[in-house]
PDB file of N, H, CA, C and O in Angstrom:
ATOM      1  N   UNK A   1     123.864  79.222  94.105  1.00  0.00           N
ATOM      2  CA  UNK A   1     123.034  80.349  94.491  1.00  0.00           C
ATOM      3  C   UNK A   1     123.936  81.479  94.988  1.00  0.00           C
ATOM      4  O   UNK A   1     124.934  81.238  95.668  1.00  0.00           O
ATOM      5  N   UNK A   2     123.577  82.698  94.644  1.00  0.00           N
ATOM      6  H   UNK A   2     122.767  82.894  94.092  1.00  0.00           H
ATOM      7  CA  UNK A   2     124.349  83.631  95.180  1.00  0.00           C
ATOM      8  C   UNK A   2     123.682  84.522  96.414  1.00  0.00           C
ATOM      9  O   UNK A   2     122.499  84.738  96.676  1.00  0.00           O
ATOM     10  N   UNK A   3     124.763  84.902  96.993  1.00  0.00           N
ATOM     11  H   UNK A   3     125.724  84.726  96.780  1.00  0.00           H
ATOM     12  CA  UNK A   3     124.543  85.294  98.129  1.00  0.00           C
ATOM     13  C   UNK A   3     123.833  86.833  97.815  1.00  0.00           C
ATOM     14  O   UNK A   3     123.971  87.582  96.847  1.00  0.00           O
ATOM     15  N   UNK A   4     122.774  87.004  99.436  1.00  0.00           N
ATOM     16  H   UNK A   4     122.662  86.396 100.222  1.00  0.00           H
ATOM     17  CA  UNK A   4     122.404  88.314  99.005  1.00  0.00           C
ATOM     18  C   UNK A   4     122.915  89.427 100.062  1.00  0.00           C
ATOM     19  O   UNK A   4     123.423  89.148 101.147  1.00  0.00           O
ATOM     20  N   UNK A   5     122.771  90.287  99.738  1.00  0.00           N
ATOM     21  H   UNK A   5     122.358  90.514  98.856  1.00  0.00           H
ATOM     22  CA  UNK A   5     123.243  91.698 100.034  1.00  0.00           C
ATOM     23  C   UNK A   5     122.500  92.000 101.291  1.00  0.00           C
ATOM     24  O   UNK A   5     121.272  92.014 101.202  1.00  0.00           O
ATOM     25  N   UNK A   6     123.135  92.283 102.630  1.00  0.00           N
ATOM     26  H   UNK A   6     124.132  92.272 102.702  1.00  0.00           H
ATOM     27  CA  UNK A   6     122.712  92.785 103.876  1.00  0.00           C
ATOM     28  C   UNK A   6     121.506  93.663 103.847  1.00  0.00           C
ATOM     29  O   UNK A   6     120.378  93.650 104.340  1.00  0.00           O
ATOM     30  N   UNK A   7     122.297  94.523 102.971  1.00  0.00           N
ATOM     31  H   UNK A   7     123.213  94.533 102.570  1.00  0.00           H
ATOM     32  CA  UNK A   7     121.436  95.978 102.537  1.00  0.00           C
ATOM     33  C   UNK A   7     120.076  95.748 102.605  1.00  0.00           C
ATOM     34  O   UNK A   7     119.282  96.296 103.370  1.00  0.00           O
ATOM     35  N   UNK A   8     119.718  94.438 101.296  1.00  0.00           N
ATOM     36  H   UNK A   8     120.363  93.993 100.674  1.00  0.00           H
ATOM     37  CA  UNK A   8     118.247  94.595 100.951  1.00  0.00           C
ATOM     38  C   UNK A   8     117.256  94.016 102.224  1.00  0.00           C
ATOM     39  O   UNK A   8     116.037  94.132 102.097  1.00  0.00           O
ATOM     40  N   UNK A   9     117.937  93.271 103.687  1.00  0.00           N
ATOM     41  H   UNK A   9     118.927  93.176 103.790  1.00  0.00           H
ATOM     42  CA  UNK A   9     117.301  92.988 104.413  1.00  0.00           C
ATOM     43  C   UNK A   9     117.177  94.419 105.167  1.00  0.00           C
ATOM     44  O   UNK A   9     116.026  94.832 105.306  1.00  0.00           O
ATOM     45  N   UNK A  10     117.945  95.003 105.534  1.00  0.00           N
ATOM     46  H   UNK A  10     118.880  94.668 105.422  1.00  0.00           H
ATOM     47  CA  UNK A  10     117.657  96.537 105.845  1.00  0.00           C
ATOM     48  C   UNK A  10     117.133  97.376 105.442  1.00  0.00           C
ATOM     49  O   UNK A  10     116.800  98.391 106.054  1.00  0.00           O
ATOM     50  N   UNK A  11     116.929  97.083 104.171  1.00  0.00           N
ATOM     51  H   UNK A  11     117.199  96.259 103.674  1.00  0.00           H
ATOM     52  CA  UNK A  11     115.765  98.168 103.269  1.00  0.00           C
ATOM     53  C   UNK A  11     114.383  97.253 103.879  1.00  0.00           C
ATOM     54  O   UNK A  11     113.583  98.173 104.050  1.00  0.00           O
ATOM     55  N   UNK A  12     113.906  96.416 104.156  1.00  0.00           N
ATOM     56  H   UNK A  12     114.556  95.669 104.017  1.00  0.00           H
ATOM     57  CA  UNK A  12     113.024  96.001 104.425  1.00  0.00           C
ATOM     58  C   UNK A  12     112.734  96.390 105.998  1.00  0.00           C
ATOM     59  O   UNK A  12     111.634  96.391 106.551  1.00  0.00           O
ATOM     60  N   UNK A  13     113.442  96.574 106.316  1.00  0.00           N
ATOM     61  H   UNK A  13     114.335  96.574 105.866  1.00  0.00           H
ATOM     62  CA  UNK A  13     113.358  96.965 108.129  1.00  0.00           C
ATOM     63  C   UNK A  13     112.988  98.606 107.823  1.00  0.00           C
ATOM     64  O   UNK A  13     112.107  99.227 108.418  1.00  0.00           O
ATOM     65  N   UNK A  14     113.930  99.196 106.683  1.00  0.00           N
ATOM     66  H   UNK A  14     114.646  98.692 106.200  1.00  0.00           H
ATOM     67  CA  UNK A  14     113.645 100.945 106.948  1.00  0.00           C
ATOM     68  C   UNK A  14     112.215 101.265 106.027  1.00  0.00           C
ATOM     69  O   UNK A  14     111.712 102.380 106.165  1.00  0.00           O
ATOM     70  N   UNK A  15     111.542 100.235 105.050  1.00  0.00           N
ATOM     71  H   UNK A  15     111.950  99.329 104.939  1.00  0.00           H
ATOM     72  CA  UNK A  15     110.149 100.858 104.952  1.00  0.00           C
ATOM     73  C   UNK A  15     109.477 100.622 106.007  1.00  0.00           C
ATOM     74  O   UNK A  15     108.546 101.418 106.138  1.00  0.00           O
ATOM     75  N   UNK A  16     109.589  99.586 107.107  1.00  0.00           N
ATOM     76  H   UNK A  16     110.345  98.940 107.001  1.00  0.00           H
ATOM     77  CA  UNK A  16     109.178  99.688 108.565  1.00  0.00           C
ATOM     78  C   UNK A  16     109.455  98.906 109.495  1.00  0.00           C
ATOM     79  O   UNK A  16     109.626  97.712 109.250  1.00  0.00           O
ATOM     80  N   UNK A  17     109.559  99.397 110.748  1.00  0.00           N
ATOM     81  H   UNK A  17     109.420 100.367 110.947  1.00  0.00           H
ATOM     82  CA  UNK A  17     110.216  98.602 111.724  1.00  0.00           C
ATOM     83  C   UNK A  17     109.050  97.122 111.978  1.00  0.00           C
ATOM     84  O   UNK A  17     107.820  97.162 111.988  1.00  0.00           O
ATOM     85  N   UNK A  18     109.811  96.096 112.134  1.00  0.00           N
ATOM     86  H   UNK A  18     110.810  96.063 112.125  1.00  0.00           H
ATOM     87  CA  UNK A  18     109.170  94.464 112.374  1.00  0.00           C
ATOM     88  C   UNK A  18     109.603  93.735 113.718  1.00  0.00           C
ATOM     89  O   UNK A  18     110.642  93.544 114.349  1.00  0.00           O
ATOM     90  N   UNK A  19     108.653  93.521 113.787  1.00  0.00           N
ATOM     91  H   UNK A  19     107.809  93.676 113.274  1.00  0.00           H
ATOM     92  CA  UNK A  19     109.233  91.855 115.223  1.00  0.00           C
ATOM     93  C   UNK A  19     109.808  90.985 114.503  1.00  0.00           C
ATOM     94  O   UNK A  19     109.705  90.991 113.276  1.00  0.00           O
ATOM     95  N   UNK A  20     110.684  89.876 115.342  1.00  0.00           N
ATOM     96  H   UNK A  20     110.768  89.871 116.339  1.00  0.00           H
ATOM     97  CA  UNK A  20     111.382  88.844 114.558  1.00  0.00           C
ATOM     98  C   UNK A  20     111.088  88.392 113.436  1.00  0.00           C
ATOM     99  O   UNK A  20     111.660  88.182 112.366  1.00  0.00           O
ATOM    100  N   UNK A  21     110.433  88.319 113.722  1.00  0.00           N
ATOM    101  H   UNK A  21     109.969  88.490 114.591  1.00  0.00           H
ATOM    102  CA  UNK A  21     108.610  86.884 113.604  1.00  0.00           C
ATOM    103  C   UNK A  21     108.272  87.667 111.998  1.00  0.00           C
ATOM    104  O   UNK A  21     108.300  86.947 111.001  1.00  0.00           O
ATOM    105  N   UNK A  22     108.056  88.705 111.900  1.00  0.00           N
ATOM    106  H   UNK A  22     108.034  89.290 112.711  1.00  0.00           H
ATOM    107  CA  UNK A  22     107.130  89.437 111.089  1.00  0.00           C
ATOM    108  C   UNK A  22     108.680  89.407 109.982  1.00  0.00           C
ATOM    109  O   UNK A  22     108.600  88.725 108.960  1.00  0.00           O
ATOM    110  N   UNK A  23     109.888  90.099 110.249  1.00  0.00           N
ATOM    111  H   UNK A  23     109.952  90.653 111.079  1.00  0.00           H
ATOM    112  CA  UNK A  23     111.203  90.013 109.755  1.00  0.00           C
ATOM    113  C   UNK A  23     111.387  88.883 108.893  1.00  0.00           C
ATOM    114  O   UNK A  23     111.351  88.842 107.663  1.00  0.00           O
ATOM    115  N   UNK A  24     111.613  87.873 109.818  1.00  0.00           N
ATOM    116  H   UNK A  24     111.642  87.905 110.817  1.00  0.00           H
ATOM    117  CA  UNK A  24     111.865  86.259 109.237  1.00  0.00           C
ATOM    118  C   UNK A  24     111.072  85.563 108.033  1.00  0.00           C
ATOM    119  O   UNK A  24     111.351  84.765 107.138  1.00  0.00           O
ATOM    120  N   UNK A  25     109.664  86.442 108.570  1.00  0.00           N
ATOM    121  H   UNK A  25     109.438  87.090 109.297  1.00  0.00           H
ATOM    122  CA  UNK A  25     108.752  85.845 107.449  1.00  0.00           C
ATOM    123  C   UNK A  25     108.795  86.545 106.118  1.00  0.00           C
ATOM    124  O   UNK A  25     108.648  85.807 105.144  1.00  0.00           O
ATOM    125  N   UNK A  26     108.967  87.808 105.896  1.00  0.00           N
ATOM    126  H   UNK A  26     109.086  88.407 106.687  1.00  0.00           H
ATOM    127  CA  UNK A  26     109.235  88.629 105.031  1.00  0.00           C
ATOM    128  C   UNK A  26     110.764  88.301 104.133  1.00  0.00           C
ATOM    129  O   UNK A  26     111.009  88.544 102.951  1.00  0.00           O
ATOM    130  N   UNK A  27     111.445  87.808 104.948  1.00  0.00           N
ATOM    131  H   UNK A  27     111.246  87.611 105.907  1.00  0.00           H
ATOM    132  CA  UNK A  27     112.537  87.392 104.307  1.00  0.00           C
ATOM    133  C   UNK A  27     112.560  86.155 103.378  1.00  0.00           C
ATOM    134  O   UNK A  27     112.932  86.042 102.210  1.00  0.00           O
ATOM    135  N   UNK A  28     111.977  85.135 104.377  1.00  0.00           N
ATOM    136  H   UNK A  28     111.674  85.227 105.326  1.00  0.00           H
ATOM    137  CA  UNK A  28     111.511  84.106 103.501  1.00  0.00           C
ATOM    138  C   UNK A  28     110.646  84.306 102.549  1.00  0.00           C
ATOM    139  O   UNK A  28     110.610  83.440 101.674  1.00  0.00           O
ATOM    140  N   UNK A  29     109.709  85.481 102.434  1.00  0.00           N
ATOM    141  H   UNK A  29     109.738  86.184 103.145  1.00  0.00           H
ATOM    142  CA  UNK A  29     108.754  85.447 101.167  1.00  0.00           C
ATOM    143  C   UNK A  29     109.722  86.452 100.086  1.00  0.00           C
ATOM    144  O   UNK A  29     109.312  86.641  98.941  1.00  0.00           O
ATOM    145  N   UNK A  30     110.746  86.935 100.454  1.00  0.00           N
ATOM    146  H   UNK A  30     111.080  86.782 101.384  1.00  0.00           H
ATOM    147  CA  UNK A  30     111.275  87.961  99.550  1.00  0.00           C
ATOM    148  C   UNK A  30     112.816  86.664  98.729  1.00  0.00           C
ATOM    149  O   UNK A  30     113.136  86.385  97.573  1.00  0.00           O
ATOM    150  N   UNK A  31     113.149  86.395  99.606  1.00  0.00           N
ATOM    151  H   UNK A  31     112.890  86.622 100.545  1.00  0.00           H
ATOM    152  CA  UNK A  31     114.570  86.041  99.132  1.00  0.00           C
ATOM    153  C   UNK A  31     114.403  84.083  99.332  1.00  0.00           C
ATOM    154  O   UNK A  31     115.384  83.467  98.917  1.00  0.00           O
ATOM    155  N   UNK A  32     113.489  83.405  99.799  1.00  0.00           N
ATOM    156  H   UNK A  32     112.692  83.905 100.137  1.00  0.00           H
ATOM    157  CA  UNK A  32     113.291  82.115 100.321  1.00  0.00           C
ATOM    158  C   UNK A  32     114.202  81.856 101.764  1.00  0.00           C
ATOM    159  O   UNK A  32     114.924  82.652 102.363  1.00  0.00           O
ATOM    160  N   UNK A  33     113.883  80.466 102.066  1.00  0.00           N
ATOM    161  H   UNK A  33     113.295  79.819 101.578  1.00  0.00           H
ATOM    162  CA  UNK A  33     113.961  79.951 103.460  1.00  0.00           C
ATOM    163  C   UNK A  33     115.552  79.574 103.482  1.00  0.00           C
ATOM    164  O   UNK A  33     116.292  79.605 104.466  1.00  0.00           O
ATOM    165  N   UNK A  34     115.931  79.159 101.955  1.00  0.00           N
ATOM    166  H   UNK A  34     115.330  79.134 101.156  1.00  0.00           H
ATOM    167  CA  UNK A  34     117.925  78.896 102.166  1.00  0.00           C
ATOM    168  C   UNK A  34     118.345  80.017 101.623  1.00  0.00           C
ATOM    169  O   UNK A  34     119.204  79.897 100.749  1.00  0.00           O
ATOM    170  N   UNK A  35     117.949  81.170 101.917  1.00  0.00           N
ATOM    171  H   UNK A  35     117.252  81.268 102.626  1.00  0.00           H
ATOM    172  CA  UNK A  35     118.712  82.649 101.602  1.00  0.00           C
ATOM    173  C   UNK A  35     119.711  82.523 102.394  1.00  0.00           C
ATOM    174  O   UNK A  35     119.536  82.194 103.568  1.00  0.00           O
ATOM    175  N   UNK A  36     120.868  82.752 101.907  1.00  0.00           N
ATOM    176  H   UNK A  36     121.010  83.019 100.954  1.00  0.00           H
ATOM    177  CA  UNK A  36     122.506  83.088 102.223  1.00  0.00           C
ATOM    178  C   UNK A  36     122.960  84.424 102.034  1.00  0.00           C
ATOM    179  O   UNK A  36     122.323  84.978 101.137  1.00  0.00           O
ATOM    180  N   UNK A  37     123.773  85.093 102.523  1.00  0.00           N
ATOM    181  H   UNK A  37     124.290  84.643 103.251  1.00  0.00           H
ATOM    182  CA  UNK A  37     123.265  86.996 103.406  1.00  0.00           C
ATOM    183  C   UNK A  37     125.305  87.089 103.340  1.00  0.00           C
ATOM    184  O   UNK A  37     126.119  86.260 103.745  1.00  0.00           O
ATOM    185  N   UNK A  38     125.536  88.462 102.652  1.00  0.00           N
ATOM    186  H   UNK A  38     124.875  89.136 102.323  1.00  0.00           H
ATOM    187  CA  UNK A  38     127.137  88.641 103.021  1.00  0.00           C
ATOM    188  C   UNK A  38     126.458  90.281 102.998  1.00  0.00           C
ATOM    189  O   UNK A  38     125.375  90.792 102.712  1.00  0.00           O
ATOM    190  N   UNK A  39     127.916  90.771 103.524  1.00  0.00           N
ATOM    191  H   UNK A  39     128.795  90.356 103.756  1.00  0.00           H
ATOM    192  CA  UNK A  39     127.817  92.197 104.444  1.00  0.00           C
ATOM    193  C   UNK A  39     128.849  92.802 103.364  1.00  0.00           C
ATOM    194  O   UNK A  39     129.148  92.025 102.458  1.00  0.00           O
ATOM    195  N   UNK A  40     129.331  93.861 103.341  1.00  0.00           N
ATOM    196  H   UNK A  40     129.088  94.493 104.077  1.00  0.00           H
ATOM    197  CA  UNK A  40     130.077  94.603 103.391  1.00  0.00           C
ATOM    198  C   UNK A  40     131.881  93.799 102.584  1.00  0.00           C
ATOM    199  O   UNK A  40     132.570  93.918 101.571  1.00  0.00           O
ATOM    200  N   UNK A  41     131.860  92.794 104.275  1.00  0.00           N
ATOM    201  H   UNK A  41     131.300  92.698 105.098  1.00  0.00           H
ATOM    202  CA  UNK A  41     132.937  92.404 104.258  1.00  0.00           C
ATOM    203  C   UNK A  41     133.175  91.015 104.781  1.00  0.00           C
ATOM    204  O   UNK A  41     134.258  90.505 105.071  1.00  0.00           O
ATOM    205  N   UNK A  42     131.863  90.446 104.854  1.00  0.00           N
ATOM    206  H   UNK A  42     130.984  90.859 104.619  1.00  0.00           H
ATOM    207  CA  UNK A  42     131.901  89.148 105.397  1.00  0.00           C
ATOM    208  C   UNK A  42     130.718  88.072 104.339  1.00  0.00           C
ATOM    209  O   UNK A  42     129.855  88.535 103.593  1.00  0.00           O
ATOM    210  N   UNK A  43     130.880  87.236 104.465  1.00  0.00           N
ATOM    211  H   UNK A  43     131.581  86.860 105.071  1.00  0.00           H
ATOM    212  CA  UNK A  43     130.228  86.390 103.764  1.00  0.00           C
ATOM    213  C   UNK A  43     129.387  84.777 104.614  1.00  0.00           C
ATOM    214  O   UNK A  43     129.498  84.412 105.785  1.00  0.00           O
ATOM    215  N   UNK A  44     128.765  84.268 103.722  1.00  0.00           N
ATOM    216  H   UNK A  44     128.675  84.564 102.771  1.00  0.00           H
ATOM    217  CA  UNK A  44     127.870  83.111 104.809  1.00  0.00           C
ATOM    218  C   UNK A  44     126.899  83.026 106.119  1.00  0.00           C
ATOM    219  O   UNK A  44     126.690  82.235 107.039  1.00  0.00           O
ATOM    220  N   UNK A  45     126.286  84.672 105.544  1.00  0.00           N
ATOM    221  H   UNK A  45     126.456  85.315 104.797  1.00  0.00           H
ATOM    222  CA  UNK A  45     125.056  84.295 106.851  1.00  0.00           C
ATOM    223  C   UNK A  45     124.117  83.648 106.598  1.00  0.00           C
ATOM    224  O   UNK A  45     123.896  83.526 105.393  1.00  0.00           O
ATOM    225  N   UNK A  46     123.306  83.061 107.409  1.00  0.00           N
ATOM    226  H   UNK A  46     123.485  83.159 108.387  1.00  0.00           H
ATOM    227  CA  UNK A  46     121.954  82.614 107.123  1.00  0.00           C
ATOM    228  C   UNK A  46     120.617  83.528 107.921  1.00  0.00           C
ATOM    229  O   UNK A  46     121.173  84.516 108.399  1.00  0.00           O
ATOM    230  N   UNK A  47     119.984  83.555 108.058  1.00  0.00           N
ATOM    231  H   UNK A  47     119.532  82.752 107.669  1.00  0.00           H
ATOM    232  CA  UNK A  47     119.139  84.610 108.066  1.00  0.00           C
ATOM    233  C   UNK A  47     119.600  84.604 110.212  1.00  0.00           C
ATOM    234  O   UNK A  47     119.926  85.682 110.708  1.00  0.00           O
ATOM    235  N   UNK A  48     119.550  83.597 110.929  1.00  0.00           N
ATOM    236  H   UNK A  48     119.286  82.721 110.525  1.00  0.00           H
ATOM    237  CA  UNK A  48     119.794  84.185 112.132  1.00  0.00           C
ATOM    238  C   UNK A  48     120.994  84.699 112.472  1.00  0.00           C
ATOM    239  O   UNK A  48     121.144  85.506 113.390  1.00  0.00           O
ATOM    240  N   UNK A  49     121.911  84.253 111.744  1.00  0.00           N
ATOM    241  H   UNK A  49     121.790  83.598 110.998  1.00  0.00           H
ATOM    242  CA  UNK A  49     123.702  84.956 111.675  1.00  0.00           C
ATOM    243  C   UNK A  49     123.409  85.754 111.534  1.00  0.00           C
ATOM    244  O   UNK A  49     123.342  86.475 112.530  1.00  0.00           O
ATOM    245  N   UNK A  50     122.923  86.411 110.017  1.00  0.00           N
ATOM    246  H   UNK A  50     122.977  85.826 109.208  1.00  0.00           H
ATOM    247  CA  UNK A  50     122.527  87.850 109.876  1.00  0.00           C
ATOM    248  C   UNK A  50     122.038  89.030 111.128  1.00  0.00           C
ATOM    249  O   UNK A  50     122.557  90.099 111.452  1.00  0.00           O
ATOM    250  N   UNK A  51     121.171  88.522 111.496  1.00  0.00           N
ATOM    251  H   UNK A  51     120.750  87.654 111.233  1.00  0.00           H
ATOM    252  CA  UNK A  51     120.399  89.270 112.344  1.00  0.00           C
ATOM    253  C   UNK A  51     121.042  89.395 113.524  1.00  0.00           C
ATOM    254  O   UNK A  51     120.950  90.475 114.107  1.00  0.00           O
ATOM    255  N   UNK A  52     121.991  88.083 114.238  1.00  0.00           N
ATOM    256  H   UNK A  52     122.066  87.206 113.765  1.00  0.00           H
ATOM    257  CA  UNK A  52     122.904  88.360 115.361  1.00  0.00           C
ATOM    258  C   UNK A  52     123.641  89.461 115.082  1.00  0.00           C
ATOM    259  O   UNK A  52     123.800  90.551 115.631  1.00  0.00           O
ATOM    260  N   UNK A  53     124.211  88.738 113.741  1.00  0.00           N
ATOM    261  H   UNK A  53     124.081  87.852 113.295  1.00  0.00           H
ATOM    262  CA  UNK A  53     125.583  90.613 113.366  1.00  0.00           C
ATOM    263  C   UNK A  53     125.089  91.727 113.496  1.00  0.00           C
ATOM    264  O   UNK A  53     125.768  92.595 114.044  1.00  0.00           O
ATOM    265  N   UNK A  54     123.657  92.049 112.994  1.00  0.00           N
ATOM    266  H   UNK A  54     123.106  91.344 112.549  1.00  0.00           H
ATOM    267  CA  UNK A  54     122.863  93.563 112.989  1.00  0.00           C
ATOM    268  C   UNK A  54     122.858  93.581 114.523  1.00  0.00           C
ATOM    269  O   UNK A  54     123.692  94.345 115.010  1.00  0.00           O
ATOM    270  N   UNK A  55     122.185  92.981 115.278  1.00  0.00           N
ATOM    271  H   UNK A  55     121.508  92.360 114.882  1.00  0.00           H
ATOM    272  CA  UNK A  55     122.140  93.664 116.669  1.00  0.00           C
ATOM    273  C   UNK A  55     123.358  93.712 117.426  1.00  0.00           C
ATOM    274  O   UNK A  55     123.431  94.500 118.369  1.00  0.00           O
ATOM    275  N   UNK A  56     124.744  92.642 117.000  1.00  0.00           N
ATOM    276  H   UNK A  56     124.685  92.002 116.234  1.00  0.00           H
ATOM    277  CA  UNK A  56     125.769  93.193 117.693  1.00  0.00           C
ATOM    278  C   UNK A  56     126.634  94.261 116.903  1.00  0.00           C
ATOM    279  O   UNK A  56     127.722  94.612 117.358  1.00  0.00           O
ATOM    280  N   UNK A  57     126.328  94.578 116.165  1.00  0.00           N
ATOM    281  H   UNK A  57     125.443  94.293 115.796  1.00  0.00           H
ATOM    282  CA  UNK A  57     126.958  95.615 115.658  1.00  0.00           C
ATOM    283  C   UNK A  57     126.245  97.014 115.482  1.00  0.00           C
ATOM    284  O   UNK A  57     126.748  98.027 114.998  1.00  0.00           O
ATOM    285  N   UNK A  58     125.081  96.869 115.934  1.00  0.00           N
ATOM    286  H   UNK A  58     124.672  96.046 116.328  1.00  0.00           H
ATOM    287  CA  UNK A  58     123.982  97.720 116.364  1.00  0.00           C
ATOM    288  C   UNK A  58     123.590  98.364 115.179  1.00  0.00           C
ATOM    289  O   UNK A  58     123.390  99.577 115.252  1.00  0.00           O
ATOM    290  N   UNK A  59     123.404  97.664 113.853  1.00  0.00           N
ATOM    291  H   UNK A  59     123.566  96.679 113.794  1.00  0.00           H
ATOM    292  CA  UNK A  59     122.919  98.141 112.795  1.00  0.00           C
ATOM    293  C   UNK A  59     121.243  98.302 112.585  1.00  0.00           C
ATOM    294  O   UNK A  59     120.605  98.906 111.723  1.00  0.00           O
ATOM    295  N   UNK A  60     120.792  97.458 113.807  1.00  0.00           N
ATOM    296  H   UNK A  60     121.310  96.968 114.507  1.00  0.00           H
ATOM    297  CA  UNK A  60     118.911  97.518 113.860  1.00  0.00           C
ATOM    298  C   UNK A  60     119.219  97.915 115.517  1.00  0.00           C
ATOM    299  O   UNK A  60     120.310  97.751 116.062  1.00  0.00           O
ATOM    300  N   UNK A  61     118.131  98.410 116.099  1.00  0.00           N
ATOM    301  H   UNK A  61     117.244  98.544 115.656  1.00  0.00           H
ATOM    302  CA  UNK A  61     117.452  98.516 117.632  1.00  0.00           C
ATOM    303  C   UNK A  61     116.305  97.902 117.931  1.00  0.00           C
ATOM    304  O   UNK A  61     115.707  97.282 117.052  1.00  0.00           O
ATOM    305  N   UNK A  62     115.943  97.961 118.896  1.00  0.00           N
ATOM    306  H   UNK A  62     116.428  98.466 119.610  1.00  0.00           H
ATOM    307  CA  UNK A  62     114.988  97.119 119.665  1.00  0.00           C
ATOM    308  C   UNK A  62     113.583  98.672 120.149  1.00  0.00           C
ATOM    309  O   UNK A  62     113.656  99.508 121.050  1.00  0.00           O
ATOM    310  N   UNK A  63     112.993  98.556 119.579  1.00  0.00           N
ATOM    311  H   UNK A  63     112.934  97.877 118.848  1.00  0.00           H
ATOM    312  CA  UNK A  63     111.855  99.697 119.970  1.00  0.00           C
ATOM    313  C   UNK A  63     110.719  98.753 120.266  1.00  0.00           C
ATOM    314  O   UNK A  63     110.005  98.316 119.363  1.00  0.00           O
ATOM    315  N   UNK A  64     110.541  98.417 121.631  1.00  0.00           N
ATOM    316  H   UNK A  64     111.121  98.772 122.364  1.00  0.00           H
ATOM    317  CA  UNK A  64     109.669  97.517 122.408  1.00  0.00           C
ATOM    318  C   UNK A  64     109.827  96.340 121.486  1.00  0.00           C
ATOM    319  O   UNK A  64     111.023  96.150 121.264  1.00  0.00           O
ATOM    320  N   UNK A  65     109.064  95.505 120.886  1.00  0.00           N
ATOM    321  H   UNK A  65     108.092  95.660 121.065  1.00  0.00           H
ATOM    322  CA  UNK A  65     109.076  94.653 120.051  1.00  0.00           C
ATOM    323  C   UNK A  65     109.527  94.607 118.819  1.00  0.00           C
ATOM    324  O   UNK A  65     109.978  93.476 118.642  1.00  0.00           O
ATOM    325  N   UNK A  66     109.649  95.303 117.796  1.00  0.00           N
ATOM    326  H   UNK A  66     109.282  96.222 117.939  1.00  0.00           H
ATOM    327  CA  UNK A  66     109.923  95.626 116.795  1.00  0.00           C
ATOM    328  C   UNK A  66     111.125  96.176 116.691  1.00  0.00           C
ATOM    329  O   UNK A  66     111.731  96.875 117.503  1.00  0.00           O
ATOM    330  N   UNK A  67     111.518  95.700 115.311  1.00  0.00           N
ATOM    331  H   UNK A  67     111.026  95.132 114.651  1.00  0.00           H
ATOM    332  CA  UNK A  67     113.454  95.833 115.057  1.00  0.00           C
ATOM    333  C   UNK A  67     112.981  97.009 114.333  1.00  0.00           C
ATOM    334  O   UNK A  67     111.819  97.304 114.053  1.00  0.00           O
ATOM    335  N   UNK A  68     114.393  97.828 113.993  1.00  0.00           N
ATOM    336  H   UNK A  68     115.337  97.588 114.221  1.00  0.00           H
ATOM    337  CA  UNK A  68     114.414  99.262 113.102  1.00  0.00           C
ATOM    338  C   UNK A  68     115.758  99.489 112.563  1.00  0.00           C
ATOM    339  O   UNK A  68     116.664  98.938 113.186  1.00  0.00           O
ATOM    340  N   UNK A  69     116.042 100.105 111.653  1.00  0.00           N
ATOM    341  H   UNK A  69     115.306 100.553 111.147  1.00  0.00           H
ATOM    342  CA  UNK A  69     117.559 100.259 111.040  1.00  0.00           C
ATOM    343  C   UNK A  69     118.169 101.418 112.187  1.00  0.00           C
ATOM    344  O   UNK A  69     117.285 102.104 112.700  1.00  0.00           O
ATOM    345  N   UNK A  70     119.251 101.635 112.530  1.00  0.00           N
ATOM    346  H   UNK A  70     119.969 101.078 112.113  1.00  0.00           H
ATOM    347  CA  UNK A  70     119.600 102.395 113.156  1.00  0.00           C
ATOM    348  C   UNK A  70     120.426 103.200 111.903  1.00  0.00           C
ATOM    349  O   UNK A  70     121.618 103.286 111.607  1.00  0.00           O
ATOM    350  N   UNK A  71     119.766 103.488 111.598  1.00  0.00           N
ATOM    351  H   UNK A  71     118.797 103.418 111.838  1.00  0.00           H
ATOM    352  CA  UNK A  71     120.765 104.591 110.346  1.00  0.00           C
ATOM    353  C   UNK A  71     122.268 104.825 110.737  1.00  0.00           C
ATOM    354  O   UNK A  71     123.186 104.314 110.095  1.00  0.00           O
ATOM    355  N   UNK A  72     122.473 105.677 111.896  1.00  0.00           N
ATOM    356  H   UNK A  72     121.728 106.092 112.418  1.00  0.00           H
ATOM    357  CA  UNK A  72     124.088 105.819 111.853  1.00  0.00           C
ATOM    358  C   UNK A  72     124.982 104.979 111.976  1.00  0.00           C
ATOM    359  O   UNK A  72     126.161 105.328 112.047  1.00  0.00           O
ATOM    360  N   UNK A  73     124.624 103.770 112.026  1.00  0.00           N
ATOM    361  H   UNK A  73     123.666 103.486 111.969  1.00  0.00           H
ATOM    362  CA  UNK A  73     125.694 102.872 111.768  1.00  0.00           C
ATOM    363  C   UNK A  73     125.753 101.654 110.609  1.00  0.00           C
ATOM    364  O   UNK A  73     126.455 100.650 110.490  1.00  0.00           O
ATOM    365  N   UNK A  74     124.773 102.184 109.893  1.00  0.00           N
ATOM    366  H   UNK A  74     124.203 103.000 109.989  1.00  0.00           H
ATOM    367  CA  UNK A  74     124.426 101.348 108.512  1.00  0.00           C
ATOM    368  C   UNK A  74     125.786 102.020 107.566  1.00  0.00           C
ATOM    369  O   UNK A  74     125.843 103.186 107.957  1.00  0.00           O
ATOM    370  N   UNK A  75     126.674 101.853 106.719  1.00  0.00           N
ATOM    371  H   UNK A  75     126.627 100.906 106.402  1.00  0.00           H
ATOM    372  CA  UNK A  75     127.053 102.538 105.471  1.00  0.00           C
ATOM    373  C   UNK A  75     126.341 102.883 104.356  1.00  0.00           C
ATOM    374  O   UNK A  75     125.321 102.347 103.923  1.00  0.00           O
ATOM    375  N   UNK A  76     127.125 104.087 103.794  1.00  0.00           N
ATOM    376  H   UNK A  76     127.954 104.523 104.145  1.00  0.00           H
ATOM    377  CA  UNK A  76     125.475 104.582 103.037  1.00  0.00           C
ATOM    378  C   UNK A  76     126.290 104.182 101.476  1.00  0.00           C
ATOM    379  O   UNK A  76     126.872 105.030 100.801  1.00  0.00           O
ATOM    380  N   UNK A  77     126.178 102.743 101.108  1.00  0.00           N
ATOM    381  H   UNK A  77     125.705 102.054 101.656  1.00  0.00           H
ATOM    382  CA  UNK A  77     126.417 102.594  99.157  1.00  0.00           C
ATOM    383  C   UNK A  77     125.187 102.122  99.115  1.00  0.00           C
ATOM    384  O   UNK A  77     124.686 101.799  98.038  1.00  0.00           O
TER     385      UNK A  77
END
């Protein structure tokens, strides 16, 4: 199986911001439950790796409940 692209979980956050919950599930209905996630420059996330890296690298925010892309620190390919 090949790994998927950060990006397309962030395109899913920028048609609208989600709670975990709402995130996780969308992921699993888009890509399935053993979706495997590489970045840029890293490889082998699984969907909660993923999501740790976005908030420590501050690529999503926290707007009360709901996650959001933080655009300026996304790369734009």
């Amino acid at each position: 199986m090949s790994e998927i692209h950060a990006h397309k979980v962030l395109n899913l956050l920028r048609e609208k911001p989600m709670s975990e919950e709402v995130l996780r599930q969308a992921v699993i209905d888009e890509f399935g439950a053993d979706a495997q996630f590489r970045t840029c420059k890293l490889s082998g996330f699984n969907f909660d790796q993923l999501l740790s890296f976005f908030i420590e690298r501050q690529k999503i925010t926290q707007q009360g409940e709901l996650w959001a892309v933080n655009q300026e620190r996304v790369c734009s390919h």
